[in-house]
VEXVEXMI-938196 format. One line per 8 residues: number of its first residue (from 0); their letters; for each residue x, y, z of C-alpha. Coordinates in nm, 2 decimals. Layout:
<nodes>
NUM) a) X/Y/Z ~ ...;
</nodes>
This chain:
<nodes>
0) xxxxxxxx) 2.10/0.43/1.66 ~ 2.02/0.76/1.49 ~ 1.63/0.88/1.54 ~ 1.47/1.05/1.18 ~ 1.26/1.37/1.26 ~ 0.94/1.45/1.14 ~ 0.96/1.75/0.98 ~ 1.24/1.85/0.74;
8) xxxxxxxx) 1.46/2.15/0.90 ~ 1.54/2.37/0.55 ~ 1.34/2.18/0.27 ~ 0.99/2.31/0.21 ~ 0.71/2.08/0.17 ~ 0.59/1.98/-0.19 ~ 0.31/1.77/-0.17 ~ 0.28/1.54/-0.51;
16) xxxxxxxx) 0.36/1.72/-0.84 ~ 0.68/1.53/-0.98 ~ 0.68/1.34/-1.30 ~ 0.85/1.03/-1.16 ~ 0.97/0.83/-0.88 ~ 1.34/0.92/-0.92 ~ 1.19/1.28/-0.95 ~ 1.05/1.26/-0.60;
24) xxxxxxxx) 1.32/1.05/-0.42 ~ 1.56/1.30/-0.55 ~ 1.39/1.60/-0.39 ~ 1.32/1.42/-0.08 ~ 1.69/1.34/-0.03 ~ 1.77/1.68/0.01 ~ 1.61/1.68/0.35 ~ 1.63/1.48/0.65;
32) xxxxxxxx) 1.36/1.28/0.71 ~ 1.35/0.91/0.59 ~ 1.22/0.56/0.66 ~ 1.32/0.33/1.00 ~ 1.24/-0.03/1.03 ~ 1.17/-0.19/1.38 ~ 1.11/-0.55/1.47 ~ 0.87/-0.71/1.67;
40) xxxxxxxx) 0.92/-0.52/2.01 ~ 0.90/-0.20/1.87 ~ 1.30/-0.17/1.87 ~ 1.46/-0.02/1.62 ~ 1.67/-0.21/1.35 ~ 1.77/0.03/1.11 ~ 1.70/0.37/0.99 ~ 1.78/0.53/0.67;
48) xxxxxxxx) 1.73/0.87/0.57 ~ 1.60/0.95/0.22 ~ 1.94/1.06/0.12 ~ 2.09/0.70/0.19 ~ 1.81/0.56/0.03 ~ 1.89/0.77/-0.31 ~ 2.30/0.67/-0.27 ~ 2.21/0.32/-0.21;
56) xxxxxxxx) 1.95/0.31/-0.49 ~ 2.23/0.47/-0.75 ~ 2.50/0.20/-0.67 ~ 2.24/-0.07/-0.72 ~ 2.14/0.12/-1.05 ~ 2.46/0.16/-1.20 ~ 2.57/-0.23/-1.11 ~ 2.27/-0.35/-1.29;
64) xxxxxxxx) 2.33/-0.08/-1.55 ~ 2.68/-0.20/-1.63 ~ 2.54/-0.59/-1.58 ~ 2.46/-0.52/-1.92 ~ 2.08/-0.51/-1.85 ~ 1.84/-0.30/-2.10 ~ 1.61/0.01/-1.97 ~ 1.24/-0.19/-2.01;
72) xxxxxxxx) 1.31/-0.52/-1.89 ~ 1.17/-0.63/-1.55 ~ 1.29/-0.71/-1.26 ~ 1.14/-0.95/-1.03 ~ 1.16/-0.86/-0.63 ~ 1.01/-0.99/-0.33 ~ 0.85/-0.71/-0.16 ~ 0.96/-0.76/0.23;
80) xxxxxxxx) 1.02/-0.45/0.45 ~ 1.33/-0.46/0.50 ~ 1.61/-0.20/0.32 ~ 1.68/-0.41/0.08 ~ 1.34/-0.40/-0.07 ~ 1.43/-0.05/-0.09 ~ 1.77/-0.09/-0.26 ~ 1.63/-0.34/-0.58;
88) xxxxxxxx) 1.31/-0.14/-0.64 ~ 1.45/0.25/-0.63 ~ 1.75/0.09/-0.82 ~ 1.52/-0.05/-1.07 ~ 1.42/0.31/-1.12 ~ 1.75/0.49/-1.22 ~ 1.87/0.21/-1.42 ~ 1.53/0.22/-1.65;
96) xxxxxxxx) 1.39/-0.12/-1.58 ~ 1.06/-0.21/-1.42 ~ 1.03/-0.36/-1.09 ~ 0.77/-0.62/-1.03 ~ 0.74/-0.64/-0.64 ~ 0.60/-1.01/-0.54 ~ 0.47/-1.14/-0.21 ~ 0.67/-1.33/0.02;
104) xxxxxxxx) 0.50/-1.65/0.12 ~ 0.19/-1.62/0.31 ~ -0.03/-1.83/0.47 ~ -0.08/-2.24/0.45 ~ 0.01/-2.40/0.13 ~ 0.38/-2.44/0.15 ~ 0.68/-2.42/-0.07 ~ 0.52/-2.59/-0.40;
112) xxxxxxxx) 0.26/-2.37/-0.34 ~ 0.48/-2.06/-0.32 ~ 0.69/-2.20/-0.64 ~ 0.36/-2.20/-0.84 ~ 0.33/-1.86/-0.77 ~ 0.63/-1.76/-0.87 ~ 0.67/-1.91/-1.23 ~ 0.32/-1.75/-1.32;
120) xxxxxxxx) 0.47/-1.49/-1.22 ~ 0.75/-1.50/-1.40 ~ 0.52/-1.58/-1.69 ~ 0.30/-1.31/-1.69 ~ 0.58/-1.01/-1.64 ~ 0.90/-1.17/-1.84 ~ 1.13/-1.10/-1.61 ~ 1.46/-1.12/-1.66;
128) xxxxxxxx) 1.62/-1.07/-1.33 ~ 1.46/-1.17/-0.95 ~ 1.61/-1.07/-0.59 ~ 1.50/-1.07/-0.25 ~ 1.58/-1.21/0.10 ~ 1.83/-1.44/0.15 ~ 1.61/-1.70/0.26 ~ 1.40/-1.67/-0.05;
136) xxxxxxxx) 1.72/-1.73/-0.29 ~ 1.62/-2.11/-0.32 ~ 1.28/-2.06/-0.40 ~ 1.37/-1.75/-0.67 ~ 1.65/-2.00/-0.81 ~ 1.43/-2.32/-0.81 ~ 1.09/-2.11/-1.03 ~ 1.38/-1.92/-1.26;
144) xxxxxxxx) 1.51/-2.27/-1.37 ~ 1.25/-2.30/-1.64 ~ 1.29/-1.93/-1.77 ~ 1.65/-1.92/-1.95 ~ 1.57/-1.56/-2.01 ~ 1.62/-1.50/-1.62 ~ 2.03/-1.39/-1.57 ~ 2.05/-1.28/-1.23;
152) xxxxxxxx) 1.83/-1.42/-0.94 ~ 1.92/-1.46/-0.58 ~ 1.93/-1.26/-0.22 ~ 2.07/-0.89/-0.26 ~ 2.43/-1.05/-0.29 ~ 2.35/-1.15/-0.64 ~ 2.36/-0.76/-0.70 ~ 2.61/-0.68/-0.46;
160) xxxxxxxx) 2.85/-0.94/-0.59 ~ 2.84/-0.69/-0.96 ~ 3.07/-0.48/-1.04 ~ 2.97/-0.10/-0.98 ~ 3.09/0.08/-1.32 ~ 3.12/0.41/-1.39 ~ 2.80/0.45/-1.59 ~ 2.56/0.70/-1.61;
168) xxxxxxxx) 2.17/0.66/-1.46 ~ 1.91/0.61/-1.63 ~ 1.62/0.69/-1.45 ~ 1.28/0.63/-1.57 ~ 1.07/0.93/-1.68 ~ 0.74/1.04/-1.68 ~ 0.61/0.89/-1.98 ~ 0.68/0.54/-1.89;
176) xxxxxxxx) 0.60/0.27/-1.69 ~ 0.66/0.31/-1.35 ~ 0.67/-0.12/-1.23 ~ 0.40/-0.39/-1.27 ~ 0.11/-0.48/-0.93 ~ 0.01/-0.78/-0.91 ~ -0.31/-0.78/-0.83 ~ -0.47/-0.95/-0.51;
184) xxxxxxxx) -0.60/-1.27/-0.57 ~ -0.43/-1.31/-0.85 ~ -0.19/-1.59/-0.79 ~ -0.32/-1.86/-0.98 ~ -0.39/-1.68/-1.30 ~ -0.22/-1.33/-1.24 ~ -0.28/-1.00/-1.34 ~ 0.01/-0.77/-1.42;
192) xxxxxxxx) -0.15/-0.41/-1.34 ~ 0.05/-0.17/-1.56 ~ 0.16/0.14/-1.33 ~ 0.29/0.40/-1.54 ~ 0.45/0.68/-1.43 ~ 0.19/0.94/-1.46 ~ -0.05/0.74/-1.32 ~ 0.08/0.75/-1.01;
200) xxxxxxxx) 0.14/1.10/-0.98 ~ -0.20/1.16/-1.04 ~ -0.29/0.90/-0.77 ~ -0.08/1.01/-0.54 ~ -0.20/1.40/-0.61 ~ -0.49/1.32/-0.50 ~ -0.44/1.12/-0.21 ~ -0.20/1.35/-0.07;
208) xxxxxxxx) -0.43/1.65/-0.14 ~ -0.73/1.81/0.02 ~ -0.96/1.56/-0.12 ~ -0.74/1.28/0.01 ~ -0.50/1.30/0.35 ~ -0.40/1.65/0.34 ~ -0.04/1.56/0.40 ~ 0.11/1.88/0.60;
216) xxxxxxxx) 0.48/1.98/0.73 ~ 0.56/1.77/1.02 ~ 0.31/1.41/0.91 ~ 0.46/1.08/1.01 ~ 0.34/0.78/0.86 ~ 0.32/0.44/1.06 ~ 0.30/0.10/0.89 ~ 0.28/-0.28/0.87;
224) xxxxxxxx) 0.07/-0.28/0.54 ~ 0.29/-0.49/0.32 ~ 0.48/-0.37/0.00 ~ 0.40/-0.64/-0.24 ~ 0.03/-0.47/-0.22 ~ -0.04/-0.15/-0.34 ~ -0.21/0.03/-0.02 ~ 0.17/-0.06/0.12;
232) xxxxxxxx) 0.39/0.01/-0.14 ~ 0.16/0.34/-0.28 ~ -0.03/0.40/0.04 ~ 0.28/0.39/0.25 ~ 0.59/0.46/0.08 ~ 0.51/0.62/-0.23 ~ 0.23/0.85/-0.09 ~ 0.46/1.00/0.22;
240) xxxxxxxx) 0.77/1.01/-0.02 ~ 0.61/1.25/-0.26 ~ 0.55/1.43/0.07 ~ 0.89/1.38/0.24 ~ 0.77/1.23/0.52 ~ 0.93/0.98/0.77 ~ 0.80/0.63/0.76 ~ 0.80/0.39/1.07;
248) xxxxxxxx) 0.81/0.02/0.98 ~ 0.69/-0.32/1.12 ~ 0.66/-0.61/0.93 ~ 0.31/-0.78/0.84 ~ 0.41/-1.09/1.03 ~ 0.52/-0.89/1.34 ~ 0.22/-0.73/1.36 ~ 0.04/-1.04/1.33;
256) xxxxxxxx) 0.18/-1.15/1.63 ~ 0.25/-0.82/1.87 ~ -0.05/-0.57/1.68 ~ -0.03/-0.33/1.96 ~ 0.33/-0.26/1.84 ~ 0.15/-0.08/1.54 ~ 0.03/0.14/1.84 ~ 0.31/0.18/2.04;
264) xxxxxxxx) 0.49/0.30/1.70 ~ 0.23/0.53/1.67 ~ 0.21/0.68/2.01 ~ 0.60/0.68/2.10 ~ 0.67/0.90/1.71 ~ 0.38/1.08/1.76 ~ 0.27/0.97/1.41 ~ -0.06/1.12/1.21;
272) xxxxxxxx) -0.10/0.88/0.98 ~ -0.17/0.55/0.96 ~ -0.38/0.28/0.78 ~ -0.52/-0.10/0.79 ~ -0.79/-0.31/0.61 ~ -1.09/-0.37/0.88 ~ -0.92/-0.69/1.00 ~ -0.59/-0.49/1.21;
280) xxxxxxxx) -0.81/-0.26/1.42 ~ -0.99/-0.59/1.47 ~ -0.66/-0.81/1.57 ~ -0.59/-0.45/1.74 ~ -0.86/-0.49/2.03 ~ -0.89/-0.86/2.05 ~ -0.51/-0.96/2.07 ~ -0.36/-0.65/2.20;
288) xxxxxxxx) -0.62/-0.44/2.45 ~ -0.50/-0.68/2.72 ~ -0.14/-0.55/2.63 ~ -0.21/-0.19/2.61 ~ 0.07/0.02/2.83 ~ -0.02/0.31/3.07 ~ 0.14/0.57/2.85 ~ -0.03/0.52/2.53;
296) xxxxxxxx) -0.13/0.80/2.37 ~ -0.31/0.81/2.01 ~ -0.38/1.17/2.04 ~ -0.15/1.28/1.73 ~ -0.36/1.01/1.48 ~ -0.54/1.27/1.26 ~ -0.61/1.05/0.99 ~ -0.68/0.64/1.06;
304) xxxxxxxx) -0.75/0.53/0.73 ~ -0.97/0.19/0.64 ~ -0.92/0.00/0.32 ~ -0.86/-0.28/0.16 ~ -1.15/-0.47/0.26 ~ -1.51/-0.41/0.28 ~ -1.48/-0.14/0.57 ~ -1.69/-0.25/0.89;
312) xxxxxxxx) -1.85/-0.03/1.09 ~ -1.90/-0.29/1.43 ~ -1.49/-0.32/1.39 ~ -1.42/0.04/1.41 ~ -1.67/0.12/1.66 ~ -1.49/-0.14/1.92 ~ -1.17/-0.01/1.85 ~ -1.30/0.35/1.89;
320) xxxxxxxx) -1.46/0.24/2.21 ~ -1.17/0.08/2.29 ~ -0.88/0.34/2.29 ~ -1.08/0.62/2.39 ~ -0.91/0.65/2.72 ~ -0.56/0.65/2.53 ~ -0.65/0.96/2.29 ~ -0.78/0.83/1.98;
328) xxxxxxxx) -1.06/1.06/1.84 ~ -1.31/0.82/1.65 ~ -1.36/1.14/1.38 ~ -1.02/1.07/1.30 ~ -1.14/0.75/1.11 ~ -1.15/0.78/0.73 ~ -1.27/0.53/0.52 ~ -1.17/0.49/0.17;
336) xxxxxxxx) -1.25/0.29/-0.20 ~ -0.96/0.14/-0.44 ~ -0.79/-0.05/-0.61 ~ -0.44/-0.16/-0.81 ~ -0.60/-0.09/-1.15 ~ -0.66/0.28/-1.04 ~ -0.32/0.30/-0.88 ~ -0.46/0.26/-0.53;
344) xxxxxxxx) -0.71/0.54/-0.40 ~ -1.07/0.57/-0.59 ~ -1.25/0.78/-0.33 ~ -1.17/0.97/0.06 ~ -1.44/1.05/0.29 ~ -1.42/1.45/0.44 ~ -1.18/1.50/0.71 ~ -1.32/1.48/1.08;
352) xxxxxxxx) -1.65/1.28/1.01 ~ -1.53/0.94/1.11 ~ -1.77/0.65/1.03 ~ -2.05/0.70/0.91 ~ -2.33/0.44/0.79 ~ -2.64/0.39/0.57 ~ -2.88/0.12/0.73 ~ -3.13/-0.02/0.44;
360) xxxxxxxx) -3.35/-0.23/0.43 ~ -3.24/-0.64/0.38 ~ -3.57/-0.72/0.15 ~ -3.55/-0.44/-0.08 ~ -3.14/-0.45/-0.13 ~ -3.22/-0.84/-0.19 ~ -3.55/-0.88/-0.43 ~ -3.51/-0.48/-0.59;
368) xxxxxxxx) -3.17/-0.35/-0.60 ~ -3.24/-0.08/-0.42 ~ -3.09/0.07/-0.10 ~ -3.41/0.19/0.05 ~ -3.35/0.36/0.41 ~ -3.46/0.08/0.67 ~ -3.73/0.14/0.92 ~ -3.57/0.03/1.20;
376) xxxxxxxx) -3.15/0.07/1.15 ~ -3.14/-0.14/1.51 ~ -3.34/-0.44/1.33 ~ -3.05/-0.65/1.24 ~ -3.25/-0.92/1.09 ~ -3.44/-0.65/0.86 ~ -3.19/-0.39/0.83 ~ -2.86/-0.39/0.67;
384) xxxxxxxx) -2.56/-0.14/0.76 ~ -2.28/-0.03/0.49 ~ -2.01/0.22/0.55 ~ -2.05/0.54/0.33 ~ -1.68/0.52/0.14 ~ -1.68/0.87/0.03 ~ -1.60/1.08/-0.31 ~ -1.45/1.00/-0.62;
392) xxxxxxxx) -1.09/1.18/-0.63 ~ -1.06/1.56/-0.84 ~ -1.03/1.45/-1.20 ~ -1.20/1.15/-1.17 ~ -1.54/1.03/-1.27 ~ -1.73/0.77/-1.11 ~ -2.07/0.60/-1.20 ~ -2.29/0.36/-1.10;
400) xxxxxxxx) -2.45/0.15/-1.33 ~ -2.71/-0.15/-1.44 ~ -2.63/-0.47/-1.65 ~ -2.74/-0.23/-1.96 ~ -2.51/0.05/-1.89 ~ -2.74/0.30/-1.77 ~ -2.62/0.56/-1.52 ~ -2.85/0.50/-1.21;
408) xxxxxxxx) -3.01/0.72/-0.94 ~ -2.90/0.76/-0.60 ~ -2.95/0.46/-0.40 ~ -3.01/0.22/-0.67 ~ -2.73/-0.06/-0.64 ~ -2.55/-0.13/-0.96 ~ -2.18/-0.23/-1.08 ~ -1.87/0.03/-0.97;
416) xxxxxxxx) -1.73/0.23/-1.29 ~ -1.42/0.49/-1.27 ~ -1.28/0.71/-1.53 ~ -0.99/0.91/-1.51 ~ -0.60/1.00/-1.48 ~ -0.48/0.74/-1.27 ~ -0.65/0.45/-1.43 ~ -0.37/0.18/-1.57;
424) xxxxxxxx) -0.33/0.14/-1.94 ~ -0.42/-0.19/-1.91 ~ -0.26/-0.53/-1.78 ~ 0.05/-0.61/-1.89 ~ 0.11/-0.86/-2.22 ~ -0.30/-0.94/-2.18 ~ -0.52/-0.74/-2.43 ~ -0.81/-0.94/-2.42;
432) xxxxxxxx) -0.82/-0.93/-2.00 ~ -0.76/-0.57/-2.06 ~ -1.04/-0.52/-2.32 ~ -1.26/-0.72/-2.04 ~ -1.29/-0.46/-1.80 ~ -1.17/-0.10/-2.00 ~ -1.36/0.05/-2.24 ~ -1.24/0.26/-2.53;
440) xxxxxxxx) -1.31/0.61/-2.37 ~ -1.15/0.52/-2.08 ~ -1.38/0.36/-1.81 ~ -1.29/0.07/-1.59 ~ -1.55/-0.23/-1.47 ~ -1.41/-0.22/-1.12 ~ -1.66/-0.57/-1.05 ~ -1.76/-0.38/-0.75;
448) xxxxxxxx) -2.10/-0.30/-0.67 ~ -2.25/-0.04/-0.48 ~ -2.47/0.28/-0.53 ~ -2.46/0.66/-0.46 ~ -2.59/0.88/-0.20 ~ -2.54/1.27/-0.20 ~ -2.23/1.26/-0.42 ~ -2.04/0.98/-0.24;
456) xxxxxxxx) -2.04/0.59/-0.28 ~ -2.11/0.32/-0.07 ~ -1.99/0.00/-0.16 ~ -2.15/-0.31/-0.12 ~ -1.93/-0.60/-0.28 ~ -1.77/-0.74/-0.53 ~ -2.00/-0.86/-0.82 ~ -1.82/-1.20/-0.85;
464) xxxxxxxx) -1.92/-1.30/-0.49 ~ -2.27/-1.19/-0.49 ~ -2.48/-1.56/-0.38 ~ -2.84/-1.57/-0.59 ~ -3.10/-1.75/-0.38 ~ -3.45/-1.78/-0.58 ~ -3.42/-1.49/-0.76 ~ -3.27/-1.29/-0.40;
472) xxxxxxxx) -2.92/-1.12/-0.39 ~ -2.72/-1.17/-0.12 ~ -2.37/-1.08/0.01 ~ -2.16/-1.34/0.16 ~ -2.01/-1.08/0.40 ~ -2.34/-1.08/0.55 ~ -2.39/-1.45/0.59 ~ -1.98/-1.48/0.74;
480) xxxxxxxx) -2.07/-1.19/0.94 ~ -2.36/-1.35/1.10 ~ -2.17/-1.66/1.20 ~ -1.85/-1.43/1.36 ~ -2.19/-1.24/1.55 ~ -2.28/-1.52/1.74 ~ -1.89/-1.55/1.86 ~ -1.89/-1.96/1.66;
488) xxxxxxxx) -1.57/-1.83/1.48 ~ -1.34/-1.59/1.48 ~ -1.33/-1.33/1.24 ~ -1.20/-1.46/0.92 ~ -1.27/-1.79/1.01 ~ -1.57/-1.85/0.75 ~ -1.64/-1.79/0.39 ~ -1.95/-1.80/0.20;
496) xxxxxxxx) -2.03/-1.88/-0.16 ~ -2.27/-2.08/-0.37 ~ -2.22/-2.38/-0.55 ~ -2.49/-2.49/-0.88 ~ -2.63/-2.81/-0.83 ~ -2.93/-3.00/-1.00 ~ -3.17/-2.84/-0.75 ~ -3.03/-2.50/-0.83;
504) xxxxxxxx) -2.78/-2.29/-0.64 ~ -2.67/-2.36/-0.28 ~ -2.53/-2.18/-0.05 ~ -2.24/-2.30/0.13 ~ -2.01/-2.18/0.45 ~ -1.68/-2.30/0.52 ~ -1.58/-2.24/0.85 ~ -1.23/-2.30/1.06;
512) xxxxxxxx) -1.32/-2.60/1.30 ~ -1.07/-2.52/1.57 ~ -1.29/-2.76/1.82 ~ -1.23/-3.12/1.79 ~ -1.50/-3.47/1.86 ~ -1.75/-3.55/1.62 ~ -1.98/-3.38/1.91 ~ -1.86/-3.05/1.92;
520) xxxxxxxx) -1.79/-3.05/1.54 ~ -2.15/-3.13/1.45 ~ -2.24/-2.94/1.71 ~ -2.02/-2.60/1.56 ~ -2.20/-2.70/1.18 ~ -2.55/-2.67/1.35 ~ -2.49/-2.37/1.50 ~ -2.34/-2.15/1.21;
528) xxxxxxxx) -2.65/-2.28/0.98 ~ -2.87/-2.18/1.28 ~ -2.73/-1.86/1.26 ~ -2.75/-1.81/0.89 ~ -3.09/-1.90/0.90 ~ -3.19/-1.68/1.19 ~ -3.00/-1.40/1.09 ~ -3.02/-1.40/0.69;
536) xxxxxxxx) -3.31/-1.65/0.65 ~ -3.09/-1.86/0.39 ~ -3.04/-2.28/0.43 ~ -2.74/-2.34/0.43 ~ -2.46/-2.65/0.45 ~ -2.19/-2.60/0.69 ~ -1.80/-2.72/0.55 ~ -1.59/-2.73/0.85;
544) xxxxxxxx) -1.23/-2.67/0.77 ~ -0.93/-2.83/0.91 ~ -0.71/-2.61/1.08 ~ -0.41/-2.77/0.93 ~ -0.58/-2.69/0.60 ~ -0.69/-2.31/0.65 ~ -0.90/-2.09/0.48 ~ -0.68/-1.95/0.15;
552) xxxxxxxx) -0.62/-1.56/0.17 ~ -0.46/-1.37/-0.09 ~ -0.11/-1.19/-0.07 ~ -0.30/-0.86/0.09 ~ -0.40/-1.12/0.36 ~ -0.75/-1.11/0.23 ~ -0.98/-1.40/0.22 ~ -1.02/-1.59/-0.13;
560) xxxxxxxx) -1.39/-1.71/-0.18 ~ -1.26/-1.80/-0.51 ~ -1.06/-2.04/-0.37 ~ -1.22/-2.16/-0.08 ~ -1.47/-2.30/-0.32 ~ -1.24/-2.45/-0.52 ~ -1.10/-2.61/-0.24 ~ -1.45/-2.71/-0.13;
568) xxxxxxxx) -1.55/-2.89/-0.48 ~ -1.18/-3.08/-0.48 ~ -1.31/-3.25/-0.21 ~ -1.08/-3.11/0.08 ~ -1.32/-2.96/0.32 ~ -1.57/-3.17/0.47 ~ -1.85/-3.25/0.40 ~ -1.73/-3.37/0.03;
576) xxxx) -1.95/-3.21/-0.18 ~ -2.22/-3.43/-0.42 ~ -2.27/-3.18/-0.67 ~ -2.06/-2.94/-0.89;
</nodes>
C-alpha cells in the first residue's frame, strides 16, 4: 500500500485563510499529502491522498447534483472514519447542500435507543437525504420511515447506485452555511449548532495560528477523536486540511480497545500533533503501559493537546511520568477551552509550558466564589487544583461574569462569556434556544464557569452541574474524583448530582458496581460515601449501577449527569429513590 509523506514536495504551506471548505480541499489537492486509515493493529487499510479525496468528493457531488437535489437542503451522514465519511460530507460541499454528521451508536442503550436518536435528529435538521455504513442502512431506513421528505437513505451504495451526470458543481461559498454540529449531549432534545462558512475559517485561523498550534511544513496529525464531534471533525480534519497536512486514522472503538495504537501511530509517522479529552491519556497508561514496545519514541509530539473534558492535571502528570523513558516532553502538553457553538477552539495555552495549575482554596471557591490561592496546594482536603486553560483566540473576547452581568476581577468565579468571529449564528430552526444563550451584540452564555488569572481562564465547570449544599457550591468532578482517588472505581465509573427533596437538596453518586454479593456491594456504597465525606465533607447516598445498565455518556464519549439522574429518579439504579 502507498505511504503519504509529511510534507508537500512543490506546494507551499498556507496555513488557514480560504473562504470555504471546497476552497481549501481544492488547494490541498494539489499536493501530496492526504489522510490513511488503519485498523486496530496499527496496519494500514487505506490511504487516500487529498487529490483522491477532491475526485471522489466531485463524483459524489455531481450524482447528488443530477439526483435532482436543491443547494440548502441537508444531508444526514453518520460520521465513522472510514472514506466514505469522506466521500458524502466533501460531496455535500460541491453539490451546495449541508451535511449533518451524526454519531454512530455508542455505548449501552441499544438499537431503540439509537433510533430515537435518529428521528430527533432528523427532526431538528430536516434532512432530506441520510448515508452511512452499510451496517447502519437498517437503522437510517427504519428512523426515515416517518419523514416522507427523506428520498435517498442507505450505505454509500444508495449514492453510488446514481447516475453521475454531466453537471456542473456547486460548491458552497463563503457566505453560507458550512453543515450543522450536533451538539454533545444533545440527543434527547438536540441542538443543531449552525456552522457557517466563515465561522470556521476564523476558527480554524486561529487554531492553526501562533496563538493556537502553529501548524508548520512538515506537521502530521494523529487521530482517533471521532467525526461526529467537533474536536474530530474540526480539530482533526478540518484544522490539518486548511494546513495540508497528512492525517493518520484509528477509529474511536479501536482505540478503546488497543490505545497504545494511538502511540504506536504516532511514534512509527513521526507525528507532531495529536489530541484527546483527559480520559485517552488516562486509558493510555492504565490499559496500554503494560503494552508499550521497546522502540517507542514520542520525541516528534510537539503539541499534545487536552480537550473536551474538564482537563486533569493528576491524568497528565501519570502519563507524562509514564512515557518519559519513550521521548515524550511533558512541556509538549497544551491544554485548551471550547466548544461547537464557537466552532471548536475558545482559548490555547503558550507553546512549551505544559500543565500548569492554580491550587485554591476548597472553603472560599465553595461559601465566596472566589479562587483565593490555597495555603497549602498539597492539602487535598483544603485545597483545590484546576488546570489554567489558557487565552481567548486573536479577535475574540472573553469575559467572566456574575448572575447580574458584571465583568468580574481576576480570580472571582463567575459564568463563561465569548464574543467574536467564530461564534455560530445561532442553532438551527430554534430562535428561542438561540435567543437563550446569544445576546444581540453578539455574546454567547457558554454555561461554563470559571474565572481569570493574568489574562488567561481557568475553567471550573459547567453551571448546569454545579451541586448547592446549605448555601455551599460544589463541583461534582470533585466529589467523582474523590471516589476514582481511593481506587473504589475506575475512572468514569461515577457521576455526581443532586436531587430536591422535602429536606432540601441531596447529593447523590452513582457508581459502576462491577463487584457482585450483597457484601461487597454494601460494602463498595460505604466506602465511596466514606470517601466523599472524608475528602469533600458532603453526605452522601451511594446508587450503585448495574454493569449491564452503565453509566450514559454522550456521542463525544463523555459522561451525561443529565442523564444519569434521570436514570436514577426512573427508578433504574438502586437504591430507588423516595423523593423527586
Amino acid at each position: 500500500m502507498k505511504s503519504l509523506p509529511s510534507r508537500n514536495s512543490k506546494l507551499a504551506l498556507h496555513r488557514a485563510g480560504f473562504a470555504s471548505v471546497p476552497a481549501m480541499l481544492d488547494y490541498a489537492a494539489r499536493g501530496e499529502t492526504g489522510v490513511t486509515f488503519h485498523n486496530a493493529k496499527g496496519e494500514q487499510l487505506s490511504a487516500l491522498s487529498w487529490h483522491e479525496v477532491q475526485q471522489r468528493a466531485h463524483v459524489v457531488a455531481r450524482k447528488l447534483i443530477g439526483a435532482g437535489f436543491a443547494r440548502g437542503e441537508r444531508i444526514l451522514i453518520t460520521a465513522d472514519t472510514w472514506p466514505g465519511f469522506f466521500d458524502s460530507f466533501f460531496g455535500a460541499q460541491y453539490a451546495g447542500l449541508m451535511p449533518v454528521p451524526v454519531s454512530i451508536p455508542v455505548g449501552i442503550g441499544g438499537k431503540e435507543a439509537y433510533l430515537d436518536q435518529l428521528r430527533r435528529q432528523f427532526a431538528a435538521s430536516g434532512a432530506v437525504a441520510a448515508v452511512g455504513l452499510d451496517d447502519l442502512a437498517g437503522y437510517l431506513a427504519e428512523a426515515a420511515a416517518e419523514f416522507p421528505a427523506v428520498r435517498l437513505h442507505g450505505g454509500m451504495d444508495a449514492i453510488h447506485s446514481l447516475p453521475e451526470k454531466p453537471v456542473d458543481l456547486r460548491p458552497l461559498g463563503g457566505d453560507e452555511l458550512c453543515y450543522i454540529q450536533f451538539s454533545s449531549g444533545s440527543t434527547r432534545y438536540p441542538h443543531g449548532v449552525q456552522i457557517t462558512q466563515a465561522a470556521l475559517m476564523a476558527n480554524l485561523a486561529g487554531m492553526t495560528g501562533p496563538a493556537g498550534l502553529d501548524v508548520v511544513a512538515g506537521d502530521r496529525a494523529v487521530s482517533w477523536l471521532p467525526l461526529y464531534h467537533d474536536m474530530g471533525l474540526i480539530g482533526f480534519l478540518m484544522a490539518p486540511l486548511s494546513s495540508q497536512l497528512s492525517i493518520d486514522y484509528l477509529t474511536p472503538r479501536d482505540f478503546a480497545r488497543r490505545p497504545m495504537q494511538w502511540l504506536n501511530l504516532l511514534s512509527r509517522n513521526r507525528a507532531s500533533i495529536s489530541y484527546s479529552p483527559s480520559f485517552g491519556y488516562d486509558l493510555a497508561v492504565r490499559r496500554g503501559a503494560t503494552q508499550v514496545p521497546a522502540d517507542l519514541d514520542l520525541s516528534t509530539w510537539r503539541h499534545a493537546g487536552i480537550g473536551g473534558d474538564m482537563v486533569r492535571a493528576d491524568v497528565l502528570e501519570r502519563f507524562a511520568e509514564t512515557f518519559a523513558p519513550h521521548g515524550f516532553d511533558a512541556r509538549a502538553f497544551i491544554p485548551s477551552y471550547g466548544m461547537a457553538e464557537v466552532c471548536l477552539a475558545i482559548t490555547f495555552c503558550p507553546h512549551g509550558t505544559g500543565v500548569r495549575t492554580d491550587a485554591i482554596d476548597r472553603t472560599a471557591l465553595g461559601e465566596q466564589q472566589m479562587a483565593v490561592p490555597a495555603a497549602d496546594p498539597s492539602d487535598n482536603r483544603r485545597a483545590r487544583r484546576f488546570v489554567v486553560c489558557g487565552r481567548v483566540l486573536p479577535g475574540h473576547r472573553l469575559e467572566v461574569r456574575d448572575a447580574a452581568g458584571k465583568v468580574l476581577a481576576d480570580r472571582a468565579v463567575g459564568r463563561i462569556f465569548v464574543q467574536g468571529p467564530s461564534i455560530m449564528p445561532g442553532y438551527y430552526g430554534e430562535p428561542e434556544a438561540s435567543r437563550e444563550v446569544l445576546s444581540a451584540d453578539g455574546w454567547l452564555d457558554t454555561g461554563d464557569l470559571g474565572y481569570m488569572l493574568d489574562g488567561e481562564v481557568v475553567v471550573t465547570g459547567r453551571a448546569k452541574d454545579l451541586i448547592i449544599v446549605n448555601g455551599r457550591n460544589v463541583w461534582p468532578q470533585d466529589i467523582e474524583w474523590a471516589v476514582e482517588a481511593k481506587r473504589l472505581v475506575k475512572n468514569g465509573d461515577a457521576a455526581a448530582f443532586s436531587v430536591d427533596t422535602d429536606a432540601g437538596e441531596r447529593v447523590v453518586v452513582a457508581v459502576l458496581a462491577r463487584v457482585s454479593g450483597d457484601e461487597a456491594r454494601a460494602a463498595l456504597a460505604r466506602d465511596v460515601a466514606g470517601a466523599v465525606r472524608e475528602s469533600i465533607a458532603v453526605d452522601c447516598e451511594v446508587a450503585l449501577v448495574p454493569p449491564t445498565v452503565g453509566l450514559p455518556t454522550t456521542s463525544s464519549g463523555k459522561l451525561s449527569r443529565a442523564r444519569t439522574k434521570a436514570n436514577y429518579l426512573a427508578g433504574l439504579y438502586a437504591p430507588k429513590p423516595a423523593a423527586a
